[in-house]
C-alpha positions in Angstrom: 39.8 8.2 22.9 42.3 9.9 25.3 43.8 13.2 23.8 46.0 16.2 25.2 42.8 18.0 25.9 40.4 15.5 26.7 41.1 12.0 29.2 37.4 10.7 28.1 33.9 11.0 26.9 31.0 12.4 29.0 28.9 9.9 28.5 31.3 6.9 30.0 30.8 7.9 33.5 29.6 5.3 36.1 29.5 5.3 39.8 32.9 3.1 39.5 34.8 6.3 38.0 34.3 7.4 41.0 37.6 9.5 42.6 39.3 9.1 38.9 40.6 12.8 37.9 39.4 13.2 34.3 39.4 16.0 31.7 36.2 16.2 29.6 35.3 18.7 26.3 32.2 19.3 25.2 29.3 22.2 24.3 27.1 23.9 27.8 23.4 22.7 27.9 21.1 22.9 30.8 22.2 25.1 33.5 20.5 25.3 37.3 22.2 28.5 39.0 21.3 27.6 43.0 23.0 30.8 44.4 26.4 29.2 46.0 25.8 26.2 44.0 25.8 25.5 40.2 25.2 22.9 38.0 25.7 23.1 34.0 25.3 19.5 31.9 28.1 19.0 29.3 27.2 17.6 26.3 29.2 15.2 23.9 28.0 12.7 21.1 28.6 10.4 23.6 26.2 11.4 26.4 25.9 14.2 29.3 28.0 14.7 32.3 27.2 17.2 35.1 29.4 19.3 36.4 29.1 20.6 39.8 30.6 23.7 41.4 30.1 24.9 44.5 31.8 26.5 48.0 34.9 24.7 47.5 35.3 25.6 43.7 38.1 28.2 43.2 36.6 31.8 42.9 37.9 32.2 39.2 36.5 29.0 38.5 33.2 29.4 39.6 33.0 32.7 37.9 33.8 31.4 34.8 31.6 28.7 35.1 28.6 32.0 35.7 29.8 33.9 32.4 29.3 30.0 29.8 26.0 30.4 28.5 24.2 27.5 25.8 26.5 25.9 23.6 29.4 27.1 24.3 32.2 25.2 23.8 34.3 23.9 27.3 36.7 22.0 29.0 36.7 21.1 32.1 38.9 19.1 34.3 38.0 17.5 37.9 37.0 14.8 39.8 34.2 11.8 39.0 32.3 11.9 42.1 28.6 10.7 43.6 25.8 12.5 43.0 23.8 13.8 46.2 20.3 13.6 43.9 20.8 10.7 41.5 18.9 10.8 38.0 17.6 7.9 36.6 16.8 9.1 33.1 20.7 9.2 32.0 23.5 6.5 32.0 25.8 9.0 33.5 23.2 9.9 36.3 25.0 8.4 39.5 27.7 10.9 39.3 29.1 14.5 38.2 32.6 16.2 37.8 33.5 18.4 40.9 35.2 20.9 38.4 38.3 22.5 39.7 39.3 24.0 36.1 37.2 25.2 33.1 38.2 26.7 30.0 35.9 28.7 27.5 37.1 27.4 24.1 34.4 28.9 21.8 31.4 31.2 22.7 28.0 30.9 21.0 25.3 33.0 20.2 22.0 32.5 21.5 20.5 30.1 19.1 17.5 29.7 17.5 16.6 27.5 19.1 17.3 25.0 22.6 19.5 22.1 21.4 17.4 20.0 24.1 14.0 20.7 22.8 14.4 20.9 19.1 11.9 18.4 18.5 9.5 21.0 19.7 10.5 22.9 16.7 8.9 23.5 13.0 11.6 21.6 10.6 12.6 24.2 8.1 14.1 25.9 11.1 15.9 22.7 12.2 17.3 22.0 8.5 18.3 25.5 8.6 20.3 25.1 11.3 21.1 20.9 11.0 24.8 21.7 12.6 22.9 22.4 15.9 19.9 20.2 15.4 22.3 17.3 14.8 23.3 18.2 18.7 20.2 16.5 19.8 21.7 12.9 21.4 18.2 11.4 19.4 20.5 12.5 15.8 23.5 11.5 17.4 22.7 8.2 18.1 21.3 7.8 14.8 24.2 8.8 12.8 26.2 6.5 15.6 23.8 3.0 14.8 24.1 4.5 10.6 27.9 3.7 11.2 27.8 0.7 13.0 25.2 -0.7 10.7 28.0 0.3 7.8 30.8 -1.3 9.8 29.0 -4.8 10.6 28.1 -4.9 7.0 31.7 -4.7 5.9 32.8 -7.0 8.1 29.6 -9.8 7.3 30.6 -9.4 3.4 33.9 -9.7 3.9 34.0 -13.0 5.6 31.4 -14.5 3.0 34.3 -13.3 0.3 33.0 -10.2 -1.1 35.1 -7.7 -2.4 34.3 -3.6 -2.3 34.8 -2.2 -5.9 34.0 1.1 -6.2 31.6 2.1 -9.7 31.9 5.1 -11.3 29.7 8.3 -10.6 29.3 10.0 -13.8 27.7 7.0 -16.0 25.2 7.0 -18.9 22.0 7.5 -19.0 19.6 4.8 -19.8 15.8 4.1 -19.9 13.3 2.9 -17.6 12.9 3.9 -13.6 12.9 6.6 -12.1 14.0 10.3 -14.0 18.3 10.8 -14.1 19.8 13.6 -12.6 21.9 14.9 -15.7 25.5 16.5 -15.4 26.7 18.1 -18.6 30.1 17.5 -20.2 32.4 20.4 -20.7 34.4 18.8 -23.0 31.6 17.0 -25.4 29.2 20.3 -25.0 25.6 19.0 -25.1 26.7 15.7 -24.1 25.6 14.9 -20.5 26.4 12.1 -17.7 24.3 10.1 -15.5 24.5 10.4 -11.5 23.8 6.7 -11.0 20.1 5.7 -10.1 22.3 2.5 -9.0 25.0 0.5 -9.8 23.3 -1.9 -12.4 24.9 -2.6 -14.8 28.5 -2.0 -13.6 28.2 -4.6 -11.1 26.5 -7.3 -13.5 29.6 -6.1 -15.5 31.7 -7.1 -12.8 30.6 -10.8 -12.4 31.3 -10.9 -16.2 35.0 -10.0 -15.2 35.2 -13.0 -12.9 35.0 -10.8 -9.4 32.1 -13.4 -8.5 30.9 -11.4 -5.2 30.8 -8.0 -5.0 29.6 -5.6 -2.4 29.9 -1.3 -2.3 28.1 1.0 0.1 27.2 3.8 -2.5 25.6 6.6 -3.2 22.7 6.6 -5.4 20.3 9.3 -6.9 17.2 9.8 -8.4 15.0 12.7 -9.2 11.6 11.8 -8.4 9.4 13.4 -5.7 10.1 12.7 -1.9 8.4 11.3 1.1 9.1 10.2 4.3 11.6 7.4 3.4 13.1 8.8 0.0 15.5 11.4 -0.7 17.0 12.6 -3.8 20.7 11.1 -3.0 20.9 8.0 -0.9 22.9 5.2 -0.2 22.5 1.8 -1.4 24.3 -1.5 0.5 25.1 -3.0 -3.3 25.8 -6.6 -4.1 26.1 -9.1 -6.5 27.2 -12.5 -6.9 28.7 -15.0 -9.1 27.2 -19.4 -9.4 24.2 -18.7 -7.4 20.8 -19.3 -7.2 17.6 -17.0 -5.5 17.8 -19.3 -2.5 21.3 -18.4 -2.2 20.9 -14.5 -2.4 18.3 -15.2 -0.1 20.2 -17.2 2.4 23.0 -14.7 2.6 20.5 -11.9 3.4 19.0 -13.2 5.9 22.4 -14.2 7.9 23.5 -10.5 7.3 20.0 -9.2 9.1 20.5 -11.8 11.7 24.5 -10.4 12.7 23.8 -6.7 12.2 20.2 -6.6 14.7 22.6 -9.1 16.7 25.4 -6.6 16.9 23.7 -3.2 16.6 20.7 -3.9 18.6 21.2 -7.2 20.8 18.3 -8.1 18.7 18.1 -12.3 18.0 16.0 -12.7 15.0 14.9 -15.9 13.5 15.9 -17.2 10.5 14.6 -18.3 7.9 11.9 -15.7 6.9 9.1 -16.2 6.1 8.5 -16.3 2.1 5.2 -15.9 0.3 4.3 -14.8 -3.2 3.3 -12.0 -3.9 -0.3 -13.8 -5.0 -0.1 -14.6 -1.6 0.8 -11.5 -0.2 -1.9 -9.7 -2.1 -4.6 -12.0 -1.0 -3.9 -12.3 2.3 -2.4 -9.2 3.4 -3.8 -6.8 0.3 0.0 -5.6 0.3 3.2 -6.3 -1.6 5.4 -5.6 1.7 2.8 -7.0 4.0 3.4 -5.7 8.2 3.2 -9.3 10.1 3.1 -7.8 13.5 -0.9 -8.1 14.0 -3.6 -10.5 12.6 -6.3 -9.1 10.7 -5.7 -11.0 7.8 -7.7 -10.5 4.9 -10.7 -13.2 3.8 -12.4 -14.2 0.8 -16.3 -14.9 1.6 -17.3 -14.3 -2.0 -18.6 -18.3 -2.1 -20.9 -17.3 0.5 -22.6 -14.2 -0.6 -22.5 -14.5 -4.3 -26.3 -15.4 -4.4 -27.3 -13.7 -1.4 -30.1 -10.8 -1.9 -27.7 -8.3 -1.2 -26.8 -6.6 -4.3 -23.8 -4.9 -2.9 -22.4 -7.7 -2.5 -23.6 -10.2 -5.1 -22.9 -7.8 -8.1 -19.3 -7.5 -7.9 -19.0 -11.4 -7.6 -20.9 -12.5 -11.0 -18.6 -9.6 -12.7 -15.6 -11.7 -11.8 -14.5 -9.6 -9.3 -14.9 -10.4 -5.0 -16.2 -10.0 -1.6 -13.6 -10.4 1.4 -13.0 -9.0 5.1 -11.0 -8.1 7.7 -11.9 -9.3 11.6 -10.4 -6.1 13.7 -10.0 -8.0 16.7 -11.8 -6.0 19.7 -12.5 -3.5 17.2 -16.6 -3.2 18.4 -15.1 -1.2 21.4 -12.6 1.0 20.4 -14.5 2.5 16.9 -17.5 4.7 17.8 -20.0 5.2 14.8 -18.7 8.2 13.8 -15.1 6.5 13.3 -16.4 4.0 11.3 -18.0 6.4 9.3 -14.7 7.7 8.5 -13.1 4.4 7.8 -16.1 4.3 5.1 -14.5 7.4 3.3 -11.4 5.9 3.9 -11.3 3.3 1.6 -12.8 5.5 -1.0 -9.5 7.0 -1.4 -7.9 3.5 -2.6 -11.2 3.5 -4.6 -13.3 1.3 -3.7 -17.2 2.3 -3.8 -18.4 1.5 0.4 -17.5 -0.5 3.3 -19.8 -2.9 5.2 -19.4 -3.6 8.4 -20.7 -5.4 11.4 -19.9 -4.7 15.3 -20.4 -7.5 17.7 -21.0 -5.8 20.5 -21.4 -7.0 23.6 -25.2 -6.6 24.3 -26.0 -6.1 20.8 -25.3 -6.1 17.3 -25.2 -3.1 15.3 -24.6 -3.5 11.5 -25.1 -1.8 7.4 -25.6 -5.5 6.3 -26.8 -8.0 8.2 -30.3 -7.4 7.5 -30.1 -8.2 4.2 -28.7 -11.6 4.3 -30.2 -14.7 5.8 -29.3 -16.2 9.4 -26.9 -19.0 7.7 -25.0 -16.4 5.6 -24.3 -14.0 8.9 -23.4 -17.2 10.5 -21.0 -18.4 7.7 -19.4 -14.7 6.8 -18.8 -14.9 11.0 -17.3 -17.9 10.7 -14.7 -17.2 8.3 -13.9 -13.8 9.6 -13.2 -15.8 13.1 -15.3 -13.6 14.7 -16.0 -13.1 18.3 -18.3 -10.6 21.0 -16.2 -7.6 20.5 -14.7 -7.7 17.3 -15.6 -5.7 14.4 -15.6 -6.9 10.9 -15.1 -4.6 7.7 -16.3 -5.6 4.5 -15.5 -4.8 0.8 -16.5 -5.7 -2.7 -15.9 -4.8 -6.1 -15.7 -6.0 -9.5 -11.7 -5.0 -9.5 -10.1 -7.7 -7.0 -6.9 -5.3 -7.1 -9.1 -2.3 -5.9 -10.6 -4.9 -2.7 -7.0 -6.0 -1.8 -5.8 -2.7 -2.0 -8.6 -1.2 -0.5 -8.7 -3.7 3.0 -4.6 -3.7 3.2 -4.5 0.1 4.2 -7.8 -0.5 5.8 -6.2 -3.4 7.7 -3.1 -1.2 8.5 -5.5 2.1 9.4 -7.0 -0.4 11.8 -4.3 -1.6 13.7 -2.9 2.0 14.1 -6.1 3.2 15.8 -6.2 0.1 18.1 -3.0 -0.1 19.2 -2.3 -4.0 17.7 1.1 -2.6 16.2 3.9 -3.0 18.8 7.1 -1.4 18.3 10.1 -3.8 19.6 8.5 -6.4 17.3 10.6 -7.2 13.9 8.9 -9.1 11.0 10.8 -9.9 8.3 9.7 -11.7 5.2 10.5 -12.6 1.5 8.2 -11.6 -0.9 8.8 -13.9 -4.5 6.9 -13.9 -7.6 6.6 -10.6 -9.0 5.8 -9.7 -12.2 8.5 -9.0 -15.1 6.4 -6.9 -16.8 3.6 -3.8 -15.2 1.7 -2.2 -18.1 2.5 1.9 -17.7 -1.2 3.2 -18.6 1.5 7.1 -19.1 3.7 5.3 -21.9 0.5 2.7 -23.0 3.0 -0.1 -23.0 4.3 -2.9 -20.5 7.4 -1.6 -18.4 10.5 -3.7 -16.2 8.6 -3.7 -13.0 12.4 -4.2 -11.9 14.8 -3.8 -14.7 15.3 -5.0 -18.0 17.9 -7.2 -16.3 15.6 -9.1 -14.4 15.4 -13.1 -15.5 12.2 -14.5 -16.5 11.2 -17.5 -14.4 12.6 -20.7 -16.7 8.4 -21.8 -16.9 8.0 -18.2 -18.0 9.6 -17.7 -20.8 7.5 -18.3 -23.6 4.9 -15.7 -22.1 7.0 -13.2 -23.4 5.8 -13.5 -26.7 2.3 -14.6 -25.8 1.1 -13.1 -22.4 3.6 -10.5 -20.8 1.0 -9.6 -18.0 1.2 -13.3 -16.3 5.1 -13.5 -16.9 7.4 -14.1 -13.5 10.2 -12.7 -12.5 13.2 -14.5 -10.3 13.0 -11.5 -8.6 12.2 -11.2 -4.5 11.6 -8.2 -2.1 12.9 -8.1 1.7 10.1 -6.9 4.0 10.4 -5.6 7.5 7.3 -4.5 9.7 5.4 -3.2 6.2 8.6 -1.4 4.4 10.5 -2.4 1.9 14.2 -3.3 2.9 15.6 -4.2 -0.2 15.3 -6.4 -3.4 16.8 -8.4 -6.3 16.8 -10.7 -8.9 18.5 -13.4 -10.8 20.0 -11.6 -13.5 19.9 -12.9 -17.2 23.2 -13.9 -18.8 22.1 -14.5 -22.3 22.6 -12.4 -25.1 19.8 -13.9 -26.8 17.5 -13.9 -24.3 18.7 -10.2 -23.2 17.6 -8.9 -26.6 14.5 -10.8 -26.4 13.8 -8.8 -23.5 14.5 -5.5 -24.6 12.2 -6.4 -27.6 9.7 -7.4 -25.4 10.0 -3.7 -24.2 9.7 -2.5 -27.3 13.0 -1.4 -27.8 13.8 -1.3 -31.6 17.4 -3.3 -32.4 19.2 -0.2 -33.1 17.6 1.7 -29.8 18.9 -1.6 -27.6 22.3 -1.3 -29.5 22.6 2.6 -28.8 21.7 2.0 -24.8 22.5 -1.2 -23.9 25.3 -2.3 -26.7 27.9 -2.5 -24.0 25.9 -4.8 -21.8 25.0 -7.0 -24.5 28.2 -7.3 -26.3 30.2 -8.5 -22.9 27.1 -11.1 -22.0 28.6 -13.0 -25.5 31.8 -13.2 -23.6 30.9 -16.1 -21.3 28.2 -14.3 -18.6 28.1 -16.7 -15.5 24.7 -17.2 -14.0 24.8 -14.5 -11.3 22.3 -12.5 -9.2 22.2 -9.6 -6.5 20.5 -7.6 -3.9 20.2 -4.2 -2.8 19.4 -2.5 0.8 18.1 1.2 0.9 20.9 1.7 3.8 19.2 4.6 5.0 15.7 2.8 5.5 17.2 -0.1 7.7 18.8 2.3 10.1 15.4 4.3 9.8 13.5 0.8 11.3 16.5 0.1 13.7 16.6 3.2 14.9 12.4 3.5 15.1 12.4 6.8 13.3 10.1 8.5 11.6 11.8 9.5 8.6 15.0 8.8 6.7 15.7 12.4 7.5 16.5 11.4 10.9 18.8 9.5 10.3 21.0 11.3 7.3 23.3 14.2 8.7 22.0 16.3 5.7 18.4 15.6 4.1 16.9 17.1 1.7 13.1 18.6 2.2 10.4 17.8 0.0 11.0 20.2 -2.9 14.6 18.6 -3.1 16.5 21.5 -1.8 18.6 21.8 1.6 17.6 24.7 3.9 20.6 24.8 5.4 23.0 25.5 2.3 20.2 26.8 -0.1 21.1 24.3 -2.7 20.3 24.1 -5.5 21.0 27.2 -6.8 22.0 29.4 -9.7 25.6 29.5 -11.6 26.8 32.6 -13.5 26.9 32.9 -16.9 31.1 32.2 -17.6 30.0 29.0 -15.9 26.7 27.9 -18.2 28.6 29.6 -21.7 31.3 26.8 -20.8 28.8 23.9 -20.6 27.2 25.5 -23.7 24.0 26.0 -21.4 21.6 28.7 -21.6 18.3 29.0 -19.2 15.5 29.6 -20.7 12.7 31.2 -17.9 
């Protein structure tokens, strides 16, 4: 954008600007003093620009230039011209500004670190100082693609008919999920709001109001403890719709992912996604967000070695439970001994009790079981892994199918980290269906929403409520991209009836579900249309687009892992006029 002080960006220069007078603005990085000749990089969000000065550069000028140290603050005006010694690793390296006026606009102080090599440095200092870590191009990119992704998103919804409505901030707090950050009422003292964990209800409250698609980009919090992809405020793409079914929601999803990897990162992905449920998932993937960029695929040999002389692997079979592999594909090669050894303590930590395993090496083959079963078993438990000279297959069995699933997914993912089978300009999405209504919370000894008390229960379901909670469906579905979670949803239920049924189900007395939930269940006897929605952790999707490491990267202002920000010092204390007018007092 052209301004009084500034004709263009740094980063738009290409060897046909060349002879164009520009003025540019922007903060000092790199500088190479060659005697008579300087160069100093000028950095915008947009990119770097040399700028060159040298024998024919005014003498006030070129002094001027000498005095700017790292990050100050310039502008500089000149003329776009070719580069003697041309650099290939920036868009702007064919040419640099032959400067013939520069103004200081702001000094710096030496910072705390180099802007260019940040990376290099421990985080607490970054998150210190985010304002100049957010100078890396890496961040600004990031926070570019984050508003792009915003904008594309807008404009999808928008043509499909959805409106933005905004919910409110301060809301009540209800049961189930994750723990509510509380904000006390000055006028009803010890009454407190709600910061929304998201907009649930509001926007099934919406579709009751006739606004049959709606969409917000919101902000969303919850106080539980972080890792790499979860912070304690984030921001939620929000939607719900009106006379739809689960292939519906699902449709619309995957034509939004299709525009905005189109758009954003000249990405064509195919459509439809896959679907499986999550039975499926589980059993062949040992995963509820399965990563479909490699094989390994998980198999069930328990048929085979459930009389074999092998007690390790014919006692977990006649307790009910199973004996499957993975096939790491060339994996004989890459894993010394000493490796698989550790893979063996590995799956310990997702308890399971050992791991077999068998390498088919080239010139021979070394394994912990093959002894003890006969030549037709080895042949058949080769057979179903697929196995070939090379490969190396991992075995695990216990009584507990869920801890063997569990167990060979991260074992499966482990795997494919170490050899390499995960590429990174591959996209896999997926819809996982089927889940649960109900998980059984071992904390609170009773059965818990695995999504929300919201969720509808598949129509062949709905008698297990009373009868068998643990094998009751959900219309709910996940979206899955290269092993992470995107987003999920559900079919909502718009009965009163069957609403109350629920919250009985989760042993909510009448009176509790009244108190909680009255507002809710007195509009659903107002007509509710059948209506559904989705949510996308916005934050995640640009973390994948962007092939970060952490959601960190790509929000201007994170929080670490104890939920504070370095940089501010929140949270932090509030003096006592403030607390005596909330009616608040601290107790240490």
């Amino acid at each position: 954008m052209k301004t009084t002080m500034r004709t263009d960006y740094c980063g738009v220069f290409r060897s046909e600007h060349t002879g164009r007078f520009v003025s540019v603005c922007g903060w000092v990085g790199r500088r190479r003093d060659l005697g008579g000749l300087l160069f100093t990089d000028l950095r915008d969000r947009t990119g770097i620009l040399q700028l060159a000065f040298d024998e024919n550069t005014a003498p006030e000028v070129f002094e001027t230039a000498l005095s700017c140290r790292a990050e100050y603050v310039i502008r500089a005006e000149g003329k776009i011209r070719e580069r003697s010694a041309k650099n290939p690793d920036i868009p702007t390296g064919d040419v640099e500004l032959e400067v013939t006026s520069l103004e200081i606009l702001a000094q710096s102080e030496t910072p705390p670190f180099a802007v260019e090599s940040s990376d290099k440095v421990n985080d607490s200092l970054r998150l210190k100082y985010r304002y100049l870590d957010l100078r890396r191009p890496e961040l600004q990119s990031a926070v570019a693609m984050r508003h792009k992704v915003a904008k594309v998103c807008r404009e999808y919804f928008d043509e499909l008919g959805f409106l933005e409505i905004e919910t409110p901030m301060l809301t009540k707090s209800t049961p189930e999920g994750a723990r509510d950050y509380l904000v006390p009422s000055r006028v009803k003292p010890g009454e407190f709001y709600a910061l929304p964990q998201s907009p649930q209800q509001y926007k099934q409250l919406l579709m009751l109001a006739g606004f049959d698609r709606y969409m917000q980009i919101t902000r969303c919090f919850r106080d539980e403890d972080l890792r790499a992809d979860r912070q304690p405020e984030f921001t939620q793409i929000d939607l719900e719709m009106s006379f739809v079914t689960q292939d519906d929601i699902i449709e619309i999803q995957e034509g939004f992912i299709k525009r905005v990897f189109k758009e954003v990162l000249n990405v064509d992905v195919k459509t439809p996604f896959l679907r499986l449920t999550l039975r499926e998932a589980m059993s062949r993937f040992g995963s509820d967000k399965p990563d479909l960029r490699f094989g390994c695929e998980i198999r069930d040999i328990s048929d085979i070695v459930k009389n074999c002389g092998f007690r390790v692997f014919s006692e977990p079979v006649a307790a009910g439970g199973s004996v499957r592999l993975i096939n790491v594909k060339g994996g004989a090669s890459v894993f010394t001994r000493k490796q698989i050894d550790a893979l063996v303590e590995f799956v310990k930590t997702y308890r399971a009790k050992g791991l077999a395993w068998s390498a088919l090496g080239a010139e021979n083959v070394t394994s912990s079981y093959r002894k003890f079963l006969s030549d037709t078993e080895n042949a058949a438990v080769s057979e179903r892994a697929g196995a070939e000279q090379g490969d190396l297959i991992l075995i695990v069995g216990d009584a507990n199918n869920d801890i063997v699933l569990t167990a060979l997914g991260a074992l499966r993912r482990e795997c494919a980290a170490i050899t390499g089978l995960i590429k990174p300009d591959i996209y896999e999405f997926l819809f996982v269906t089927d889940f649960p209504l109900f998980e059984f919370s071992e904390e609170e000894n009773r059965f818990v929403a695995m999504h929300h008390p919201f969720t509808a229960p598949a129509d062949e379901d709905r008698d297990l409520l009373d009868t068998d909670k643990a094998a009751c469906r959900a219309k709910a579905y996940d979206l899955v991209l290269n092993g992470t979670e995107l987003g999920g949803g559900s079919v909502r239920i718009n009965d009163p009836c069957m609403q109350m049924k629920m919250f009985e189900a989760l042993g909510f007395a009448k009176d509790e579900a009244e108190e909680r939930f009255g507002h809710l269940i007195n509009a659903l006897k107002y007509g509710a249309p059948p209506h559904g929605g989705f949510a996308y952790g916005l934050d995640r999707l640009v973390m994948l687009m962007a092939q970060a490491e952490s959601i960190r990267d790509v929000t201007a202002f994170p929080k670490v892992q104890n939920a504070s920000e370095p940089m501010t010092g929140c949270p932090g204390s509030v003096d006592e006029k403030q607390l005596a007018e909330l009616g608040i007092r601290i107790i240490r």
